[in-house]
C-alpha positions in Angstrom: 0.0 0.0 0.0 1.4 3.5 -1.0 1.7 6.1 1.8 -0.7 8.8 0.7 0.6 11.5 2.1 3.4 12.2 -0.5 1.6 11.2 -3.6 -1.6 13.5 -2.7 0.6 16.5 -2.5 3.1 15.5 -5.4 -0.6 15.4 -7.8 -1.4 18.6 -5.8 1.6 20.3 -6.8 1.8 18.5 -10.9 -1.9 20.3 -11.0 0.1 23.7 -10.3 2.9 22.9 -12.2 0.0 22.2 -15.8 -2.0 25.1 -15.2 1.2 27.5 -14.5 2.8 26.4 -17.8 -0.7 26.5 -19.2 -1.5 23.2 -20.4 -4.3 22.7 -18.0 -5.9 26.3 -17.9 -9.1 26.9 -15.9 -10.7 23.8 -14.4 -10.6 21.0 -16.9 -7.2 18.3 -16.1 -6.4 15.5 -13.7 -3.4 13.6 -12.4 -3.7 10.3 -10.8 -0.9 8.0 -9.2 -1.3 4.0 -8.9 -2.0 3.9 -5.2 -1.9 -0.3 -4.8 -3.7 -2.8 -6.9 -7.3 -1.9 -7.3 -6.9 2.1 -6.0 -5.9 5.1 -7.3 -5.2 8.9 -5.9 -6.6 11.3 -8.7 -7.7 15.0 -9.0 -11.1 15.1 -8.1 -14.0 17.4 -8.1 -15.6 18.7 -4.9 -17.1 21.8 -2.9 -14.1 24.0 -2.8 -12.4 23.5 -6.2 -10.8 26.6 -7.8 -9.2 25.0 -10.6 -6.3 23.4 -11.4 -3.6 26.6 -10.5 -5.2 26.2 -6.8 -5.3 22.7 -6.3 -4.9 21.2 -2.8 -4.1 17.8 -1.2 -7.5 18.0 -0.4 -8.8 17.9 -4.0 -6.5 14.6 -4.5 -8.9 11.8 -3.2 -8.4 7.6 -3.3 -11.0 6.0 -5.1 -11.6 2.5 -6.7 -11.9 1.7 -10.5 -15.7 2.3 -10.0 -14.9 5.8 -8.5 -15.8 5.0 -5.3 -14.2 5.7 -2.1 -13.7 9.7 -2.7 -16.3 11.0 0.3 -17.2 15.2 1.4 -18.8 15.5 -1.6 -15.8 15.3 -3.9 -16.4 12.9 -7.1 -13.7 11.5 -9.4 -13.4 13.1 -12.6 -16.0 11.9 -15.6 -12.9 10.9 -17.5 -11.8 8.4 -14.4 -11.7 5.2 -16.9 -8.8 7.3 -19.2 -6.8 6.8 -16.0 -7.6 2.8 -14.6 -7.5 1.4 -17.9 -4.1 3.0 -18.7 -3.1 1.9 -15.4 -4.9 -1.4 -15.3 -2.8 -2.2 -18.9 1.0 -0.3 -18.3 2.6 -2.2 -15.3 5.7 0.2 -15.8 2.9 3.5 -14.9 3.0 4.8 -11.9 1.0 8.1 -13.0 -1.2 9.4 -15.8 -1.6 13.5 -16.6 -4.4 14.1 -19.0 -4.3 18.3 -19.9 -5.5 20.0 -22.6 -2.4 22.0 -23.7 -4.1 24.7 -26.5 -0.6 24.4 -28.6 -0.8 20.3 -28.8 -4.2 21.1 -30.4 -3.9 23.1 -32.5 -0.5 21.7 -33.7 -2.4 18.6 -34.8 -5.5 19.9 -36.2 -3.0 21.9 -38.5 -1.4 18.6 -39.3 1.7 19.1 -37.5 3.0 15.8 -35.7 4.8 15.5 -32.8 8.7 15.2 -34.2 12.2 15.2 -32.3 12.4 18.8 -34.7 14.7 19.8 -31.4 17.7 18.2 -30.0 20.3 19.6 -27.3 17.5 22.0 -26.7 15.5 19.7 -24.8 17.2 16.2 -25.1 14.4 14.4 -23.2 11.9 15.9 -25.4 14.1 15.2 -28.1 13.6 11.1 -27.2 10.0 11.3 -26.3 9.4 12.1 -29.6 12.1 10.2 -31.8 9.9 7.3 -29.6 7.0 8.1 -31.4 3.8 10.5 -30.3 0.6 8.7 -31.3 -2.3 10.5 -31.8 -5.7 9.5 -30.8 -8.2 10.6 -33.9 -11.7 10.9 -32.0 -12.4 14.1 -29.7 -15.2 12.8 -27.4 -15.1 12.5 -23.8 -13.5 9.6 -22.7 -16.1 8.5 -19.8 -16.5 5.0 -20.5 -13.9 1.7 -20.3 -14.3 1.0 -24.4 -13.4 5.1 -25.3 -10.0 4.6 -22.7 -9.4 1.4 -24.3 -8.9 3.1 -27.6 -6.6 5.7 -26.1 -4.8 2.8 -24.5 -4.8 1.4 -27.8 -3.3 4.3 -29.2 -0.8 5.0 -27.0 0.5 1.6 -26.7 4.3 1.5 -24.7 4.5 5.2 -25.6 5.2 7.7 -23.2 2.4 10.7 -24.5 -0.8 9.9 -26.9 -2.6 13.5 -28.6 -5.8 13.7 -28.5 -7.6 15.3 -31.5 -9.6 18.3 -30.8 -8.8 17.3 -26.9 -5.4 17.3 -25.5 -2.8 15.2 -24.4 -2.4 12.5 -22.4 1.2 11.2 -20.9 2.2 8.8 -18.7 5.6 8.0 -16.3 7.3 6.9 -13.3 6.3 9.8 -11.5 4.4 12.7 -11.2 7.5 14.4 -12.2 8.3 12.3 -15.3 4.5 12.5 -16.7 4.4 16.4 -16.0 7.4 17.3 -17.3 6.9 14.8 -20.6 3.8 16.8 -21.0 5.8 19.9 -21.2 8.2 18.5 -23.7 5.3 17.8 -26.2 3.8 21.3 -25.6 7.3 22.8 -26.2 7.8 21.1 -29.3 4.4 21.6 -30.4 4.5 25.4 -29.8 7.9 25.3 -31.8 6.3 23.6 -34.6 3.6 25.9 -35.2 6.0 28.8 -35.2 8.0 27.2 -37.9 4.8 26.7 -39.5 3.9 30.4 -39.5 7.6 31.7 -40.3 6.7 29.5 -43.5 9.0 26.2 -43.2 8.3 23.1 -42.6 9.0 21.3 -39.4 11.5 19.0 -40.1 13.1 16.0 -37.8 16.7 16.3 -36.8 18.8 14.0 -38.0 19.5 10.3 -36.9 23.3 10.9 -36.2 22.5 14.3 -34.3 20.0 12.3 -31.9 22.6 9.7 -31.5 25.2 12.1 -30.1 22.4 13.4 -27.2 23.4 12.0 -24.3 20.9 10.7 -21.4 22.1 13.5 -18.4 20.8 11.2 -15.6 17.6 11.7 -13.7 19.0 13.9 -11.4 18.8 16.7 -13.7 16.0 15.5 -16.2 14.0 14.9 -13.5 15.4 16.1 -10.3 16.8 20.2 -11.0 14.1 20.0 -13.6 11.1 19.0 -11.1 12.8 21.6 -8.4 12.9 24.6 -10.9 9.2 24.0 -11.7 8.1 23.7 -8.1 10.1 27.6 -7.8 8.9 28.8 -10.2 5.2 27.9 -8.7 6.6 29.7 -5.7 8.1 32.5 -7.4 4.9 33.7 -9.3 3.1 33.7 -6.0 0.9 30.5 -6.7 0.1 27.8 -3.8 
């Protein structure tokens, strides 16, 4: 059994972390973390929610695959299955951060794909997407277990999965890893589309130039890069 305590503010805080670098503006987002076999801790809806930029340990609730559990009058998001089935099919996922970064959007429904178009720029970004970002082609709400099938479906061992005319969906180790993975694909999406309107073509780096970007280690892809996005919460005067 996870300890909750950690995980609830670590969601808490990947809530912040979306809505400050505006993939998750307004109220509409979740992050959950695999809390044992059957339960999850996810971003849930209840009587004092202020959106996403304000979100509390309180807002993080457990609840079972059913959505259960989550009591005070908080309820699990209507787009709970996205999360269990994900979780329920990737052994190696320890969290899943569904947003709705405009840039990824629009970067798709302009028929820009998600390519490693950067390199020592952002060199984790830079393998996310030489991995391959799927995209997901229906926009409905994904409230029932056959729709997150399909986005399971599409995102198969992949790290991030677009959603058309809906967002983006990644998944990692930790809240950390699937936060800042959703940042990657924003950046690169963003990037795209100003290519786009300078009037080229985003183009993939080449092969031998993503072989010569070396891994830097999790303590700064993850660690200094998890630290400066938790000060930079603090520095703009969020929670």
């Amino acid at each position: 059994m996870l300890e909750l305590g950690p995980p609830r503010r670590e969601i808490a805080e990947g809530c912040r972390v979306l809505a400050a670098r505006r993939l998750a503006p307004g109220i509409l987002g979740h992050i959950s973390v695999r809390a044992d076999a059957s339960r999850l801790l996810i971003r849930c809806r209840g009587p004092k929610e202020r959106g996403l930029a304000y979100t509390t340990d309180e807002d993080v609730r457990l609840v079972g695959p059913d959505g259960g559990g989550s009591g005070d009058g908080y309820t699990p998001p209507f787009e709970l299955p996205l999360h269990t089935r994900i979780l329920e099919r990737r052994p190696d996922v320890m969290c899943v951060v569904h947003a709705h970064p405009r840039d990824v959007v629009v970067a798709d429904l302009a028929g820009l794909p998600i390519l490693p178009v950067v390199g020592a720029y952002d060199i984790p970004g830079a393998a996310l997407a030489a991995d391959g970002v799927p995209v997901y082609p229906r926009a409905a709400l994904i409230h029932t277990p056959g729709l997150a099938d399909e986005v399971a479906d599409a995102l198969g061992a992949h790290h991030a999965v677009v959603m058309r005319g809906h967002g983006l969906t990644t998944v990692g180790a930790s809240v950390a890893e699937a936060v800042l993975r959703a940042i990657s694909v924003q950046s690169i999406a963003s990037i795209s589309l100003s290519v786009a309107a300078a009037g080229g073509t985003p183009r993939p780096i080449p092969d031998e130039d993503l072989a010569e970007l070396p891994n830097l280690g999790s303590g700064l892809n993850l660690g200094a890069a998890w630290r400066h996005e938790l000060a930079r919460l603090h520095e703009g005067g969020l929670p």
